[in-house]
ZAMARGU-4260 file (C-alpha; in steps of 0.2 Angstrom, whole numbers, plus 5000, padded with zeros to 4 digits):
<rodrens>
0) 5127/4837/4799 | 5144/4836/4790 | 5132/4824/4776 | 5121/4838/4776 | 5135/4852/4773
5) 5142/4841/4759 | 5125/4842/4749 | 5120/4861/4752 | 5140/4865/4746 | 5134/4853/4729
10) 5120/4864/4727 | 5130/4879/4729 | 5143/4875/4716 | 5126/4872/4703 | 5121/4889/4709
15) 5126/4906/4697 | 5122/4917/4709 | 5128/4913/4728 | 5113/4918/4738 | 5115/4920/4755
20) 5102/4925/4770 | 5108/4933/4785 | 5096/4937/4803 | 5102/4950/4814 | 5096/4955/4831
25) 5089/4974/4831 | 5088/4984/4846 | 5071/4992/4848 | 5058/4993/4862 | 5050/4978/4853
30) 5063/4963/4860 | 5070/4950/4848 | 5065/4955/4832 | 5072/4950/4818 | 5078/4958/4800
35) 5080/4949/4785 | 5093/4955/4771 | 5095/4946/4756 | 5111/4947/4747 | 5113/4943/4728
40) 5132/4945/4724 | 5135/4962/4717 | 5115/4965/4715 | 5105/4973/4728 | 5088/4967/4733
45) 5072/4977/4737 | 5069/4976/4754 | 5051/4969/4756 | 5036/4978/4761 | 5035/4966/4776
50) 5043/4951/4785 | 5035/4934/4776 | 5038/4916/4780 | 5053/4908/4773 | 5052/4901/4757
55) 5063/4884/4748 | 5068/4891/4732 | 5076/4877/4720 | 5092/4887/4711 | 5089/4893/4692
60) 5095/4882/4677 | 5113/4881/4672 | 5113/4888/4653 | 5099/4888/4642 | 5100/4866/4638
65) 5096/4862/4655 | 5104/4843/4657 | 5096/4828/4664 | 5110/4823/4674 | 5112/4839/4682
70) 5094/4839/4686 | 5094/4822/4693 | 5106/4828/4707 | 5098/4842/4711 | 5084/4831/4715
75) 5095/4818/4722 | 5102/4831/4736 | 5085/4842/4738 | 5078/4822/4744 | 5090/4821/4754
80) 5092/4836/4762 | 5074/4840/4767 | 5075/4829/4783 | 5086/4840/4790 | 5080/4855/4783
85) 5065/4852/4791 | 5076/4848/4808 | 5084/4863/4807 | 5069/4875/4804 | 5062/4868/4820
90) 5076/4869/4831 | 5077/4886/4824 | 5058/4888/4828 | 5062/4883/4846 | 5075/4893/4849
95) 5065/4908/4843 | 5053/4905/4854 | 5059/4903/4868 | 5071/4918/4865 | 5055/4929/4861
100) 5048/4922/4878 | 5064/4924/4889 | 5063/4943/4881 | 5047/4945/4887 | 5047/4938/4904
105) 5063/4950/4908 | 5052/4965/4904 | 5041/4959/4919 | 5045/4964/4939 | 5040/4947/4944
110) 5056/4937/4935 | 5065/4921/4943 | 5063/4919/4962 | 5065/4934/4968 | 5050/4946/4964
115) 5061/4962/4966 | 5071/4958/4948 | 5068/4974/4938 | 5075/4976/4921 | 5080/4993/4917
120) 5067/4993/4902 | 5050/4994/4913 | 5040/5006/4909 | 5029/5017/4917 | 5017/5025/4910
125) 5013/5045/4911 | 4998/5056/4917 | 4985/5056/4906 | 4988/5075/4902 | 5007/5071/4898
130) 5016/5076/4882 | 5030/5066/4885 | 5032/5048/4880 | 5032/5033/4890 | 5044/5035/4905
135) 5055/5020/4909 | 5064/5017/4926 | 5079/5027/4921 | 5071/5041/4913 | 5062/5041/4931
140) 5078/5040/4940 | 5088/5055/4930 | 5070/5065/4930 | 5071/5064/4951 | 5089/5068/4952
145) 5086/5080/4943 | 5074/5091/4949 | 5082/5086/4968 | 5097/5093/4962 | 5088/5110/4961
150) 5084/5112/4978 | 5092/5121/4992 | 5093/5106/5007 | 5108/5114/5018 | 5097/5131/5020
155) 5080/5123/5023 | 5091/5114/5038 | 5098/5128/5044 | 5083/5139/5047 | 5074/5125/5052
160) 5087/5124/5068 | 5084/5141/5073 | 5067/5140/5075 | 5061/5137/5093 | 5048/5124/5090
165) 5044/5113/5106 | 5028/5105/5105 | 5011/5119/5112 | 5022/5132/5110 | 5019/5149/5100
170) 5033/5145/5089 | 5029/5128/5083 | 5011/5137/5077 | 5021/5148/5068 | 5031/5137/5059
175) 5015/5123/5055 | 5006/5138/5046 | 5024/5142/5039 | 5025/5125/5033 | 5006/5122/5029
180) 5010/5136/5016 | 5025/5129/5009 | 5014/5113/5005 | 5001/5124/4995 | 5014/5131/4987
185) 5017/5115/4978 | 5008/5103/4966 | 4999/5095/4977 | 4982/5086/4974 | 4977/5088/4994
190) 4985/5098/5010 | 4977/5097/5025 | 4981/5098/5046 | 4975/5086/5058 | 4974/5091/5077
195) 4975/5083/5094 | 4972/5087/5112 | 4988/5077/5120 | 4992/5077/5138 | 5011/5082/5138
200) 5022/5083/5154 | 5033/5100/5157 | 5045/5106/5172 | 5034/5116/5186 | 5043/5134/5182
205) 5038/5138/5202 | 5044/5121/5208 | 5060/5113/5200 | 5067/5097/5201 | 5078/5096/5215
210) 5091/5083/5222 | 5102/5084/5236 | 5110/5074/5249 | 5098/5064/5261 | 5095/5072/5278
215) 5103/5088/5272 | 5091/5098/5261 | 5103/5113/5263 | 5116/5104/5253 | 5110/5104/5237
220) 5117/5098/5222 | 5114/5110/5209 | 5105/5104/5189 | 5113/5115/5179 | 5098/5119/5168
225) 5080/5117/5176 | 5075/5115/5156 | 5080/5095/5156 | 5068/5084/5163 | 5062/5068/5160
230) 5044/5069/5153 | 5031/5054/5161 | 5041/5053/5174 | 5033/5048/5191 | 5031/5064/5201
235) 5036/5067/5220 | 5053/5063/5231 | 5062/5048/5231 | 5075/5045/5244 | 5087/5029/5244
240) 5107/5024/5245 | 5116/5029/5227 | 5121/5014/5215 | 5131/5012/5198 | 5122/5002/5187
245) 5131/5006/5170 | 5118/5007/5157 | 5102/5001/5166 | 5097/4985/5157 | 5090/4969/5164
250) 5106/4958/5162 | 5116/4975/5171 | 5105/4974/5188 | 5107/4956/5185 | 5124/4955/5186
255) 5124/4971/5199 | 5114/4959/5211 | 5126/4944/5207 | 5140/4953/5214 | 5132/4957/5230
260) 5127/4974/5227 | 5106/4975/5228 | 5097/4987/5218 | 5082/4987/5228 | 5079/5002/5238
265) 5090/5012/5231 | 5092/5025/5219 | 5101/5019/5202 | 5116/5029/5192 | 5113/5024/5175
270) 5125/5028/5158 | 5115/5034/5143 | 5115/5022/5128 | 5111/5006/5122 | 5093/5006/5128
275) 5080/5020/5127 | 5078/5031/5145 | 5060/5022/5147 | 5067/5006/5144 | 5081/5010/5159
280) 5066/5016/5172 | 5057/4999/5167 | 5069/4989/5172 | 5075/4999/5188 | 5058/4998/5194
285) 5056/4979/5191 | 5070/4977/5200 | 5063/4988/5217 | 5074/5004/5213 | 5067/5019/5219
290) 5073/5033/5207 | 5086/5032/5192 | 5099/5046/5186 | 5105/5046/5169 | 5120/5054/5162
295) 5131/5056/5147 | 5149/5046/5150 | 5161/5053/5140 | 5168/5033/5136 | 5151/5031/5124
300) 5156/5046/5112 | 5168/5049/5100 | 5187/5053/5106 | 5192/5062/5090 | 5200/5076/5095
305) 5194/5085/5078 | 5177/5081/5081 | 5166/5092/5094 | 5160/5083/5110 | 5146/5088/5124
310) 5149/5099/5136 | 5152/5092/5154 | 5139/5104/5162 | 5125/5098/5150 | 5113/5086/5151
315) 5101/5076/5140 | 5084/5076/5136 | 5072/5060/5136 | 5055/5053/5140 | 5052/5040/5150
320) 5036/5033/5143 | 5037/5012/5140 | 5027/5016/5124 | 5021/5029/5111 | 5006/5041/5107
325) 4997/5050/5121 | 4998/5040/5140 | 4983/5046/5145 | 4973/5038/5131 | 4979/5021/5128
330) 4973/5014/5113 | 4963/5028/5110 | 4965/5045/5096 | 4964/5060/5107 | 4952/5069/5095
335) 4943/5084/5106 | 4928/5081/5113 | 4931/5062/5114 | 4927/5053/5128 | 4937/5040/5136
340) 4938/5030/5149 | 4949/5035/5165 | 4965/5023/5162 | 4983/5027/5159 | 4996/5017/5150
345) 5005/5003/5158 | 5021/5010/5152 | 5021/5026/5164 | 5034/5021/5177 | 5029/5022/5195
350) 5046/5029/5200 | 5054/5047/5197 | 5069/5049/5184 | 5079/5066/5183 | 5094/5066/5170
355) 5109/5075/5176 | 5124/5080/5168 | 5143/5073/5167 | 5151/5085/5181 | 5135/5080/5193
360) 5139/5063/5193 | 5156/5063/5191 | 5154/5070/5209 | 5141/5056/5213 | 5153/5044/5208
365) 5167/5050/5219 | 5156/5048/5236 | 5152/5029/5231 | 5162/5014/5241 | 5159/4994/5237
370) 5168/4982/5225 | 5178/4992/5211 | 5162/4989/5194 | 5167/4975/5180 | 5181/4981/5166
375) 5168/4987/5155 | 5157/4996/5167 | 5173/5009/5169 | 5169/5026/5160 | 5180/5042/5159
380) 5172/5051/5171 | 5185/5049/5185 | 5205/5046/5186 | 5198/5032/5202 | 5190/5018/5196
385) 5172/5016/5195 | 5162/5009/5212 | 5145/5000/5211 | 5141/5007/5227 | 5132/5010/5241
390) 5136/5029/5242 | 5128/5041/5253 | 5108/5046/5253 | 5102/5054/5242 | 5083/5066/5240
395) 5076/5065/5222 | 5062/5079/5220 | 5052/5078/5203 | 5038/5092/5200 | 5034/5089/5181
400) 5015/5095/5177 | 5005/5087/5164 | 4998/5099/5151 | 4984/5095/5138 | 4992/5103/5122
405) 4984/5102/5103 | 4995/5097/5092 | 4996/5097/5074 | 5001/5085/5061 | 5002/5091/5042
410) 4999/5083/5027 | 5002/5083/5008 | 4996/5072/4995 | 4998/5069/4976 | 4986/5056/4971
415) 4989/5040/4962 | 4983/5037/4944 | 4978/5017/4946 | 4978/5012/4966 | 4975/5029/4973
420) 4967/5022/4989 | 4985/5013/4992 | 4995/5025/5003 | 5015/5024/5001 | 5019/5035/5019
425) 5034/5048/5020 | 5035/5056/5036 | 5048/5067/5047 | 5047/5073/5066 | 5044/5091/5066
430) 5044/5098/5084 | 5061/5098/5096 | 5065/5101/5113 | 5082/5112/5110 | 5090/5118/5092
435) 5087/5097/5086 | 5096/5101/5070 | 5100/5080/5071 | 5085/5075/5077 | 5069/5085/5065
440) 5077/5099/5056 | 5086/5087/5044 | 5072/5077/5040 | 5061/5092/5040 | 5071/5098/5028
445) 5071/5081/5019 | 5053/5077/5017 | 5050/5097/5012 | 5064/5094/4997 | 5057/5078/4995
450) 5038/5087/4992 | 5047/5100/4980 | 5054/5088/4968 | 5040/5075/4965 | 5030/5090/4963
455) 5041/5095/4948 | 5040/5078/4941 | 5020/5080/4939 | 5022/5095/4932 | 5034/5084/4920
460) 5022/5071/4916 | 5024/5060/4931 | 5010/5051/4940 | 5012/5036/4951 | 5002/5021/4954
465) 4999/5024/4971 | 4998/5040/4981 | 5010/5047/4991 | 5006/5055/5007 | 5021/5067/5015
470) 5017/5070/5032 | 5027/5082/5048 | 5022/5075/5062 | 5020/5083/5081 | 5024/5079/5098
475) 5037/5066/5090 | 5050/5070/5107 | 5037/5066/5118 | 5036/5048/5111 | 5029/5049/5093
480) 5016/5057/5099 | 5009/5065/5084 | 5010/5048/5072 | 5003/5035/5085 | 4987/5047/5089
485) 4985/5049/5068 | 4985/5030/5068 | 4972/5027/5081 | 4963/5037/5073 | 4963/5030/5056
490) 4969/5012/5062 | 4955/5002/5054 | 4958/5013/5036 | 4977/5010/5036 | 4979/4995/5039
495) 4969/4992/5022 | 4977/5005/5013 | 4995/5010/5019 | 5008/5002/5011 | 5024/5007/5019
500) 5030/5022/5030 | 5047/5028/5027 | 5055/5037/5042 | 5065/5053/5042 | 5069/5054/5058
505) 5088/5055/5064 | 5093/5052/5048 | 5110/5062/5048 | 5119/5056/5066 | 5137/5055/5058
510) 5145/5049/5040 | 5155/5035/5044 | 5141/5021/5043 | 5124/5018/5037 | 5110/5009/5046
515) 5092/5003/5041 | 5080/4998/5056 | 5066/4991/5043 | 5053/4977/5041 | 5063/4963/5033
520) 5049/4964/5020 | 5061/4980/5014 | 5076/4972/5016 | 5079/4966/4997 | 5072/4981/4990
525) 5084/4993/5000 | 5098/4980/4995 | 5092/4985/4976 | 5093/5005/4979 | 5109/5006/4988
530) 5118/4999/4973 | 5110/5013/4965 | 5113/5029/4976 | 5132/5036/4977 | 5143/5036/4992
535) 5142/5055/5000 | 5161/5050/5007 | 5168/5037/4997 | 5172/5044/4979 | 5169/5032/4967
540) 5157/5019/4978 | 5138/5015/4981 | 5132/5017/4995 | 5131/4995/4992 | 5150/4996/4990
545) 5154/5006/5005 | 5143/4996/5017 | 5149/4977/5008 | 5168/4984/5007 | 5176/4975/5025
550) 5158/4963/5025 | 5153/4952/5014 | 5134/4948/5024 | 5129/4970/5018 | 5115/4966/5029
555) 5121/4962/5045 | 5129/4978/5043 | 5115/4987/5038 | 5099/4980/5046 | 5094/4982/5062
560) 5079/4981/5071 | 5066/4994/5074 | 5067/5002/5091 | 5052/5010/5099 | 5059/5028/5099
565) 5056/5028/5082 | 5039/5036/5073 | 5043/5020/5061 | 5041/5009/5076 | 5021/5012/5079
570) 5019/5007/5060 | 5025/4991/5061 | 5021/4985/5079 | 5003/4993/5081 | 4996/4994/5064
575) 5003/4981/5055 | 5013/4991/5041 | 5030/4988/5035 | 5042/5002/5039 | 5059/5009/5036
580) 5069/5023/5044 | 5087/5025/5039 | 5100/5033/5047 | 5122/5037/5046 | 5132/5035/5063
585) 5148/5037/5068 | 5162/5023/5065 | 5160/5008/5078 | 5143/5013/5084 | 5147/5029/5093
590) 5132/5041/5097 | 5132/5058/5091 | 5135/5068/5108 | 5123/5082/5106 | 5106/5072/5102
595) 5091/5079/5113 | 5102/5093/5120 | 5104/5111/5118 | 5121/5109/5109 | 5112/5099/5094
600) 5116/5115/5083 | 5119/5115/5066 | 5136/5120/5067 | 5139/5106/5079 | 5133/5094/5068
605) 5139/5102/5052 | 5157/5100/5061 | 5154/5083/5068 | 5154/5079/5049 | 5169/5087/5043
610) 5158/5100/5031 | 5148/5084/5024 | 5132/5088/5031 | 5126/5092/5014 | 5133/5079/5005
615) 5124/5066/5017 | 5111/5074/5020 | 5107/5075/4998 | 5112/5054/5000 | 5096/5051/5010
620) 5085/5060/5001 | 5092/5051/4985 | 5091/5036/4995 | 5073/5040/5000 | 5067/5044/4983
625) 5071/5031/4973 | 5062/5020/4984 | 5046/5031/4986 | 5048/5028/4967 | 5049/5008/4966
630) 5036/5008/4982 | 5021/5023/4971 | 5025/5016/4954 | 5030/4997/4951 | 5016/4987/4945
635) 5019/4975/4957 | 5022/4981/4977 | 5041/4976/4978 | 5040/4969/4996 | 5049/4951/4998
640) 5037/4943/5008 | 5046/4927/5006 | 5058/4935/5019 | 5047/4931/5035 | 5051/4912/5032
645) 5069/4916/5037 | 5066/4929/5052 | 5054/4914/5057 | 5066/4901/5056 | 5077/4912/5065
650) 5068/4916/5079 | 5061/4899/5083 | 5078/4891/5080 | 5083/4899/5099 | 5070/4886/5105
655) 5080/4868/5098 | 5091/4869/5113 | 5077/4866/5125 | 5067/4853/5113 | 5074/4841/5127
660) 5069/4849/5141 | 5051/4852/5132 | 5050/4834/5128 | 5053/4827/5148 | 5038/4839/5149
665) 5026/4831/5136 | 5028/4847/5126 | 5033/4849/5107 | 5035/4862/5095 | 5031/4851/5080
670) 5017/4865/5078 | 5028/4882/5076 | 5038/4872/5065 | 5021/4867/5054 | 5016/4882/5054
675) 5032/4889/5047 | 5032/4876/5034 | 5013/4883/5028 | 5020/4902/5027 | 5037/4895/5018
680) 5025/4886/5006 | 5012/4899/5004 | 5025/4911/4998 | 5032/4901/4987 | 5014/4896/4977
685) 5013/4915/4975 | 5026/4921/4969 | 5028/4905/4956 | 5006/4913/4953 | 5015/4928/4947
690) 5029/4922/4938 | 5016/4914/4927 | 5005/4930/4926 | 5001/4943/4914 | 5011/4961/4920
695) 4996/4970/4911 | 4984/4961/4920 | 4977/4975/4931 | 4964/4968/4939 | 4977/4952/4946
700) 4990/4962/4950 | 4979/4973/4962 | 4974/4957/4968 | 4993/4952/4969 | 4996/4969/4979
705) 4983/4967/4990 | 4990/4951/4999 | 5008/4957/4999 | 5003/4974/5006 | 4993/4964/5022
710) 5009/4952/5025 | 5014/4962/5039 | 4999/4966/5045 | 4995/4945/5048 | 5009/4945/5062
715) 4998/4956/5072 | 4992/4943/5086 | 4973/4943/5084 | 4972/4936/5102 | 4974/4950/5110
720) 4966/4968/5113 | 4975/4983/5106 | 4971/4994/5123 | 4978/4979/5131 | 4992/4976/5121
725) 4994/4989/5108 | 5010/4984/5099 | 5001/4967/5095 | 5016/4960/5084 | 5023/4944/5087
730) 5042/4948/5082 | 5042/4966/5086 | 5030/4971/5099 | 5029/4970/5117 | 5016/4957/5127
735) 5014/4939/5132 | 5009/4934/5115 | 5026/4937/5105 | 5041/4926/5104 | 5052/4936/5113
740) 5039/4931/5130 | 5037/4914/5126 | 5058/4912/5123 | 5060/4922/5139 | 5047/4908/5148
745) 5057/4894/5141 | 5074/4898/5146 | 5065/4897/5164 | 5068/4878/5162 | 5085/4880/5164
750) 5087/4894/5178 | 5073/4890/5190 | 5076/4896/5208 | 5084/4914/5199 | 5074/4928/5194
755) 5074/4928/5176 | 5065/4945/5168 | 5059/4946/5153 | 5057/4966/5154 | 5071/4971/5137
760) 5065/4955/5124 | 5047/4956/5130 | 5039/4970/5140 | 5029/4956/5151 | 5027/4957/5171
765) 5041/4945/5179 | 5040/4928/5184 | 5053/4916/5193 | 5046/4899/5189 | 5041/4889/5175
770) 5022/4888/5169 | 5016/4874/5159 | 5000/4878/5159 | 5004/4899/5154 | 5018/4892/5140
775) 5003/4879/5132 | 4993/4897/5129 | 5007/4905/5125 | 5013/4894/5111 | 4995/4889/5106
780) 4992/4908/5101 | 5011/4911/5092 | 5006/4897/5083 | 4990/4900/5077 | 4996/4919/5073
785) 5010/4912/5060 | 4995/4899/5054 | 4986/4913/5051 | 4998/4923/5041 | 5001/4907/5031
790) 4982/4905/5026 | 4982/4923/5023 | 4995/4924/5010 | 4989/4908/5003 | 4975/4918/4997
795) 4955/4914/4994 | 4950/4899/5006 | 4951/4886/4995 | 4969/4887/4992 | 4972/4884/5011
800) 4985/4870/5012 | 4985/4866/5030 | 4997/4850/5035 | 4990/4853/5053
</rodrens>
């Protein structure tokens, strides 16, 4: 090179005129293009009409004599130049190139390994009756925030809250038309309603719930407010010895019957938290009890003393139900005029269940003799330690009557302009036992602002890709009553067309933390959004920021499984579709005290903030927004389906420590850990299909779309019957054929003689002894499950790589 630069600086010094040729990089929407300027010492060039080819000039003659001499070294250097000329235009040429292609490829949603990469110059295209220009992600972004910013969240809450609105009642109808109309109101393209007939359980106004001490019906002990019950609970009296049995989960009665204290028989005191109410009753009852009593402990609540706390004389609220939808019709929609056959779900508990509130068993707890309860079973109830127990007798009397009740599900719709049969699913509880300011009138208030502002964005030229459905659900305090009917209903439509459902239940709970209980198909995606929404108490900080500041794992901060109280919960585990439902607690996990009570107020939850309601509140719907975006309007679904491979490995990574014990058996798990491999490979070979495709490729990327919409649905066990097993999901259902059973059955190895339940992981009936036989099956049909999913992603049958 430094030959090279000798000979061009000879030729420069036979030159008149220096001449020089510079490229700079212009910025446009066209990426790396190139500008030529010529510049001829004190003379100003034309610029050229258009961009042409280089071309080799030689330089003009010295003086009118032109002289041999100087001509021969002209010659001389151009021959020995145009080697590297030549070089040098190619590596140029190359470089070009693959600079013009690196542009390219940035532009695309597909990029590197991870398929959520999304440059900031995507563009989305506008309705066909649009003025404007085309829309790029952050024209779309400042578009949203601003027409949400115009909307009035905090009163839509309030008078919301005031509104009695318990599921059949007359004010509920009143507020569905109310609501109906609101969605007319809007730019929508579809509103409809979509009735049920539900059996729903009620207190008996003639008979109340009773409980007093046994043998003594004159002493009664007095339920504050005959309003709380426990809906699906087992009806009649129960009468047994009272025990403390701290929150009521399997590894509790466990450890209760370890120190010599036997739950069977008896009647349980249970704390609220941790598990569901239903759960609770399940596991009382597998263990023989004969009645359970739950109350609110002060110890599981916020000690702030700035901070609002439940009153002592109240009690809460919950169902008892080991499942969602409608008990009396399993698997089945309750449409009118249906007929179905006389069954009832196998999670109605045979056993009553009355909650009570703090005063009530702070005296039960007082009466109660036996060993002094485990350091952490203590509460705050008493200034003496808490007992297990036995105490006295006691008389439970439950007189509940089932009701059939129509309930009403609403819906709005704005169609999508390319996939319009592909439904991205927005949807909040609507109905509330008391005030439920926490638990529906925030995300009503949500999805209703939601509804306003992506209607003002059509009006602005906005269409998505897909449509979005916005949907207030029914009968959600009863189980996701509402939600779970609509889906079996429609279960053989949505799982072909539903993308994802995005929950707005429960969203506001406290400020302090945020939580996700998602598909881990989300969990990237939400990882992208938080970095993009701003802290509503943090000044200056994402949302990302605030949740990575003392962690640097954001997501086992953030993520967390979805439970079966959640509307989101039916989604995943019945029909197969990826959901999310987001939600801000108190600091360190506390709950907020008033859920499912007459105290959830919104001044008690505007306190419990600190006057933030507002401000978190506008956080998820920002949150909620941006995603519906991505999820209705990327090209290509932005759903890491790569992600399974790891919960997989996760989850069977529990089972190495009994490979030994297996293996004395004849037993292997060389096929789970195949099957795995397929998924991990299959995922892989797709996403490096769309790397090397076409974004403007319509017809694959609807193919694309397809396949990654469905992942969720391949880990629905096809083994077994959904009026069996309806949450048919091998990671997050409930039944012999998921992981959690077939763990549960392994550990049996290792505890034989003890009675090892599988009722919290599993849901299954249980057992005390090891089963080859029943483990073959089970892990012959997890197995083929994951295989399946692994050939579906592969895509058409040919592609199939099966190492089997």
């Amino acid at each position: 090179m430094e030959r090279l630069w000798g000979l061009l600086q000879g030729a420069k010094r036979l030159s008149p005129v220096p001449s020089q040729t510079i490229y700079k990089h212009v910025e446009g929407t066209q990426q790396g293009r190139l500008q030529e300027e010529e510049e001829d010492g004190e003379e100003v060039a034309e610029p050229p009409a258009h961009f042409c080819p280089m071309e080799l000039r030689g330089p003009e003659p010295l003086g009118p004599r032109p002289g041999r001499q100087n001509l021969g070294l002209w010659a001389a250097a151009g021959r020995r130049a145009i080697p590297y000329l030549v070089l040098m235009a190619l590596l140029i040429f190359t470089g070009a190139f693959l600079l013009g292609y690196v542009a390219f490829r940035g532009s695309c949603q597909a990029c590197g390994d991870d398929v959520l990469v999304v440059s900031e110059d995507v563009n989305y295209e506008t309705s066909p009756d649009s003025h404007q220009g085309t829309l790029y992600w952050s024209d779309l972004q400042a578009m949203f925030l601003r027409h949400l910013g115009e909307g009035s969240l905090e009163d839509t809450i309030r008078q919301t809250s005031l509104r009695k609105r318990v599921a059949g009642s007359a004010g509920m109808a009143a507020l569905a038309q109310d609501l109906r109309a609101a969605l007319l109101r809007q730019k929508l393209d579809h509103v409809w309603t979509d009735t049920h007939y539900v059996g729903l359980q009620f207190p008996n106004r003639a008979h109340p719930n009773t409980l007093h001490w046994a043998g003594e019906p004159g002493k009664q002990l007095p339920l504050e407010d005959p309003d709380v019950y426990c809906p699906y609970s087992a009806t009649g009296n129960a009468t047994g010895e009272l025990v403390y049995a701290h929150y009521g989960r399997p590894e509790d009665l466990q450890h209760l019957r370890a120190l010599g204290v036997e739950p069977t028989g008896r009647l349980l005191l249970v704390r609220l938290g941790l598990i569901s109410f239903a759960q609770k009753v399940a596991s009382a009852q597998d263990f023989g009890a004969r009645g359970v009593l739950i109350y609110p402990d002060p110890a599981d609540f916020s000690q702030d003393p700035h901070k609002p706390g439940l009153s002592s004389h109240r009690a809460v609220y919950g169902h008892v139900h080991l499942g969602t939808g409608d008990p009396y019709t399993p698997g089945f929609p309750s449409f009118n005029q249906t007929q179905f056959p006389p069954v009832q779900s196998s999670g109605l508990p045979s056993i009553p269940a009355q909650p009570i509130s703090a005063d009530i068993a702070s005296l039960l707890l007082r009466k109660l003799e036996g060993p002094v309860t485990p350091q952490e079973w203590q509460g705050r109830l008493s200034s003496s330690p808490y007992r297990l127990g036995p105490g006295p007798g006691l008389q439970l009397g439950v007189n509940n009557n089932r009701v059939s009740t129509p309930i009403n599900n609403i819906f709005g719709c704005i169609e999508g302009r390319s996939e319009p049969d592909h439904y991205v699913v927005i949807g909040a509880q609507r109905d509330a036992w008391g005030p439920g300011t926490a638990k529906s009138a925030v995300g009503t208030a949500i999805l209703l602002e939601l509804v306003r502002t992506f209607s003002s964005m059509v009006s602005n030229g906005f269409r998505p890709r897909r449509s979005l459905l916005f949907i207030s659900w029914d009968g959600g305090d009863f189980g996701s009553v509402g939600s779970t009917e609509w889906l079996e209903g429609y279960l053989s439509l949505l799982h072909l067309k539903a993308v994802v459902y995005v929950s707005l239940d429960n969203a506001v709970l406290g400020d302090d933390k945020f939580h996700a209980k998602t598909s881990p198909l989300l969990i990237s995606l939400i990882e992208n959004i938080l970095k993009q929404v701003d802290s509503p108490n943090h000044s200056g900080q994402t949302l990302y920021e605030q949740v990575a500041f003392n962690n640097h794992s954001w997501d086992a901060e953030v993520i967390q499984p979805l439970p079966m109280d959640s509307s989101a919960y039916s989604f995943t585990a019945f029909a197969g579709v990826p959901a999310v439902e987001f939600s801000f607690v108190e600091q360190d996990g506390q709950a907020y005290p008033f859920l499912h009570t007459k105290e959830d107020t919104y001044d008690n939850l505007h306190k419990m903030l600190q006057g933030r309601l507002p401000a978190v509140a506008q956080a998820v719907a920002q949150l909620t927004g941006q995603l519906l975006i991505r999820l209705s309007h990327d090209h290509l679904l932005p759903l890491d389906f790569g992600r399974y491979g790891d919960v997989v490995l996760r989850h069977i990574s529990s089972l190495n420590e009994f490979s030994g014990d297996l293996k004395a058996r004849g037993l292997t798990l060389q096929w789970v850990y195949s099957a795995r491999g397929d998924y991990i490979r299959a995922a892989e070979k797709l996403r490096k299909e769309i790397y090397s495709s076409e974004e403007s490729d319509e017809r694959l990327m609807r193919m694309y779309n397809v396949r990654i919409m469905r992942v969720e649905f391949y880990f629905l066990s096809q083994y077994v019957s959904p009026a069996d097993s309806p949450f048919r999901h091998i990671f997050l259902g409930r039944g012999d054929h998921t992981l959690g059973a077939l763990l549960d059955h392994v550990r049996l190895l290792r505890s034989s003689g003890s009675k090892a339940l599988r009722t919290a992981s599993s849901g299954v009936a249980p057992v005390l002894t090891f089963e080859e036989s029943h483990f073959r099956r089970q892990l012959a049909l997890l197995t083929w499950t994951l295989q399946g999913a692994a050939n579906a992603l592969s895509g058409d049958v040919w592609n199939t790589d099966n190492n089997f």
